[in-house]
C-alpha positions, 0 to 999 in steps of 0.5 A, spaced: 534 509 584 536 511 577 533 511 570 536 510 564 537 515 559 534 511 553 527 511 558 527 519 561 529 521 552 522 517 550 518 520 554 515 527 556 518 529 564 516 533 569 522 536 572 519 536 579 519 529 579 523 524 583 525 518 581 522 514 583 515 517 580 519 517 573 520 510 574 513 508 575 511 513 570 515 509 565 513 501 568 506 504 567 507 504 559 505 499 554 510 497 548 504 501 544 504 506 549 511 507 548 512 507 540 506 511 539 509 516 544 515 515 538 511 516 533 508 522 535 514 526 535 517 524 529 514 530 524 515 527 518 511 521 520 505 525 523 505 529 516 506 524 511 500 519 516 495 526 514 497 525 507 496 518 507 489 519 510 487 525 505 488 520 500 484 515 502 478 519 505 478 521 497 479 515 495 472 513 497 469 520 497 471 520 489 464 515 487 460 519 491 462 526 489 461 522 481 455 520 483 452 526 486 456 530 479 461 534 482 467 529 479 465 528 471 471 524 469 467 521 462 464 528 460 468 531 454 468 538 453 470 539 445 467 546 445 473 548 450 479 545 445 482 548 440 482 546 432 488 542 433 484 538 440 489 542 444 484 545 450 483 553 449 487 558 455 493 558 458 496 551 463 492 547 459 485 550 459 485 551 467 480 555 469 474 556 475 470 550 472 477 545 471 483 547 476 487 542 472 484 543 465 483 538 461 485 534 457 487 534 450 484 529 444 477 529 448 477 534 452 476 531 459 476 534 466 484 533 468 481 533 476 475 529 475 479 523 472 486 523 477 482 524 483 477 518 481 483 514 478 486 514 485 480 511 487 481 504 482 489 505 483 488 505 491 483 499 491 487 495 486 493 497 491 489 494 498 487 488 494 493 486 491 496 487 499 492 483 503 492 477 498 500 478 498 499 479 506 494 473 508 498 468 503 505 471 506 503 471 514 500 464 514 505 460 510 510 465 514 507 462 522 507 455 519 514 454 516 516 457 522 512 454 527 512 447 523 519 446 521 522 440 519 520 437 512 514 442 512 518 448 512 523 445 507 516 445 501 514 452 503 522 455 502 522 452 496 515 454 494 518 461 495 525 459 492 520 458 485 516 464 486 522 468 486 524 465 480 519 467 476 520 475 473 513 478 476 512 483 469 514 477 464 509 473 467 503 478 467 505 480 460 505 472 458 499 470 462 494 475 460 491 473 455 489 466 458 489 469 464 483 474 462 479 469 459 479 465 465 477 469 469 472 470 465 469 463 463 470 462 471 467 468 474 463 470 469 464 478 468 464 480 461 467 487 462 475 488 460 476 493 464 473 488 470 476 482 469 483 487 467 482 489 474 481 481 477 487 478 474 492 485 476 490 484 483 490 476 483 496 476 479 500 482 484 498 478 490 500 471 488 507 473 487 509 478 493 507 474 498 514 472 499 518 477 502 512 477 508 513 470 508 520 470 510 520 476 515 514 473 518 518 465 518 523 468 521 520 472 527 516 466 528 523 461 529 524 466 535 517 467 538 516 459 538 522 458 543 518 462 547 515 460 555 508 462 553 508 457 547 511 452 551 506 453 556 500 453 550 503 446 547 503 443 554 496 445 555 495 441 549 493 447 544 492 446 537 496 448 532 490 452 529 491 456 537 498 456 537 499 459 529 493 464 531 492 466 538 499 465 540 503 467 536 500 471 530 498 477 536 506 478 537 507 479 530 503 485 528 509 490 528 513 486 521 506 485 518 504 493 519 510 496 516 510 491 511 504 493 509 505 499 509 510 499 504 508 494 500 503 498 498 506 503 495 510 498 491 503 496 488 501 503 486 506 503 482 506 497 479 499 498 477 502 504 473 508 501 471 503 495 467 499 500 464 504 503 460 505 496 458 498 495 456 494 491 462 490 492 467 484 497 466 484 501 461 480 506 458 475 510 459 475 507 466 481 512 469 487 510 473 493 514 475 498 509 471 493 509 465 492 517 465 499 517 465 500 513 460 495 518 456 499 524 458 506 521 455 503 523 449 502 531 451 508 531 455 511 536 449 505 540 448 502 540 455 507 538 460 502 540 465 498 535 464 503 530 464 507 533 469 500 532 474 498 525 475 506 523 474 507 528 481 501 524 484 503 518 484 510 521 486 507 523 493 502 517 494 509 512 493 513 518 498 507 519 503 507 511 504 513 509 504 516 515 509 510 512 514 512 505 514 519 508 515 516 512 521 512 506 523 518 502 523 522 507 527 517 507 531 517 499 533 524 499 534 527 504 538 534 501 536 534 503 529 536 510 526 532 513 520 
C-alpha cells in the first residue's frame, strides 16, 4: 500500500513505520487537525498570530493600567517643554519616566496615548467587522440557499452598495448621521456618538465582498447529500442556513475576518485625517497620527511611532489571514 506524497509532506513521520501505520496515522487526522499541523510550520504565521495576540492583550489591559495610573494619556507635562512647546532633551523628550517622549504643544506621555489609542482603534475595527460579517454571512447563506427572485433582490442590493463611494459617503452624512444618533440614542458625548456612526457606517458598507464569497460556497455546499437528506426530513430553513450549512463555512469567514480587520483599522486612520471620527483628547492611532502630521519636520520621531504602529497592526493581520488561508487550503501557494 502506498501514500501519497502530498499526505507523508504535511505530517511529521516516523521513519520506523510501515505504511500502513503511516496511512492510518494520517486517516486519523481531521481536516482541522491537518490545517493546524499546516499552520504550525509556517513561521511567519505563528509570529505574526503572537503579534496579533500582543495587541489585543494591550489592547484590553490599556483601560486598567489607566485606571490603576500606569498609563496617563490626558495629563500634560508643560514643565518638560521648551519655550517653543517643543519637549526639552534628545528624541522628543524620551526619557525613564516617557520611552516615547512627549508630545509637542501640550506635553502628553507619547506611550500612554498610542497604547490606549489602539485600544479605541481595535474596538472600532472588531465592531465594524462583526457588523460587516453578520450582515455579510446571513444575506450570503440566503441568496445562496434561496436563489430565484430572492437571490436576484440581495445582488442588486450589493450591486447599489458598491455603488456608492464608502468616504464620500461618510463625509456627506456625518452631520446627519451624528445627529441622529444622537436624538435616537441619546448619547450627548462628540466623541461617542463619533465612534457609533464610524462603526455602524464601516459595517454597512463592507459587508458585500463576505456576502459574495459566502453565496458563493453556499451554491456548492447546497447540492450536497447532507442538504438533500435535511430537506427530506423536513428541516426548516432556519435549520438548514444555520445548522447545516453555516458550520461548513467557518474557513471563508475566519480568513475574512482576519483581513478585514486591519482594512478597518486603517480606514479608521484614514477618517480621522479627514475629520471624523473620535477626536480629541480621546486618543486613537489615526487621530494621533493625524496630530503628529504637524511635527513630522521638527519631531520626526513622534510622527514616525504611531505611523510604524499602525503599519505592524495592518502587517501582522494580514500576514495571519494569509497564514490562515494557506493553512485551509493546501492547494494555494503563499
Amino acid at each position: 500500500m502506498t501514500v501519497p506524497s502530498s499526505d507523508l509532506d504535511s505530517h511529521q513521520i516516523d521513519p520506523t513505520a510501515t505504511p500502513e501505520t503511516v496511512a492510518g496515522e494520517v486517516a486519523s487526522k481531521s481536516p482541522t487537525q491537518l490545517a493546524l499541523s499546516r499552520l504550525r510550520k509556517d513561521k511567519l504565521t505563528m509570529i505574526s498570530a503572537v503579534v496579533v495576540l500582543l495587541f489585543m492583550v494591550a489592547a484590553i489591559a490599556a483601560p486598567f493600567l489607566v485606571k490603576f495610573g500606569v498609563l496617563d494619556p490626558y495629563g500634560t507635562n508643560t514643565d518638560l517643554l521648551d519655550e517653543f512647546s517643543y519637549p526639552i532633551g534628545k528624541f522628543g523628550g524620551m526619557s525613564g519616566n516617557h520611552w516615547l517622549g512627549l508630545e509637542p504643544g501640550i506635553g502628553r506621555d507619547a506611550l500612554s496615548r498610542l497604547w490606549y489609542g489602539t485600544t479605541f482603534s481595535l474596538f472600532i475595527a472588531i465592531s465594524a467587522t462583526m457588523i460587516a460579517m453578520v450582515l455579510g454571512v446571513v444575506l450570503g447563506i440566503v441568496s445562496g440557499a434561496a436563489g430565484g427572485w430572492v437571490d436576484m433582490v440581495i445582488g442588486r442590493i450589493i450591486d447599489l452598495t458598491l455603488a456608492f463611494p464608502q468616504t464620500l459617503m461618510l463625509l456627506a452624512l456625518s452631520t446627519v448621521g451624528l445627529a441622529f444618533i444622537r436624538e435616537t440614542v441619546g448619547i450627548e458625548s462628540q466623541n461617542s456618538s463619533a465612534a457609533i456612526y464610524v462603526i455602524v457606517v464601516l459595517g454597512i458598507f463592507g459587508w458585500t465582498g463576505i456576502a459574495r464569497i459566502v453565496r458563493g460556497q453556499v451554491l456548492s455546499i447546497r447540492e450536497r447529500e447532507f442538504v438533500e437528506a435535511a430537506k427530506m426530513m423536513g428541516a426548516s430553513r432556519r435549520r438548514i442556513y444555520f445548522r447545516e450549512i453555516l458550520p461548513n463555512l467557518w474557513a471563508p469567514i475566519l480568513v475574512t475576518f482576519t483581513l478585514m480587520m486591519p482594512a478597518f483599522v486603517s480606514a479608521e486612520a484614514a477618517l480621522s485625517f479627514l475629520g471624523i471620527g473620535i477626536g480629541e483628547p480621546t486618543p486613537t492611532l489615526g487621530n494621533v497620527l493625524t496630530l503628529s502630521l504637524s511635527y513630522a519636520d521638527t519631531e520626526f520621531l513622534y510622527f514616525f511611532f504611531p505611523a510604524l504602529l499602525i503599519a505592524i497592526i495592518v502587517v501582522s493581520f494580514n500576514l495571519l489571514g494569509d497564514g490562515v488561508r494557506d493553512a485551509l487550503d493546501p492547494k494555494a501557494q503563499r
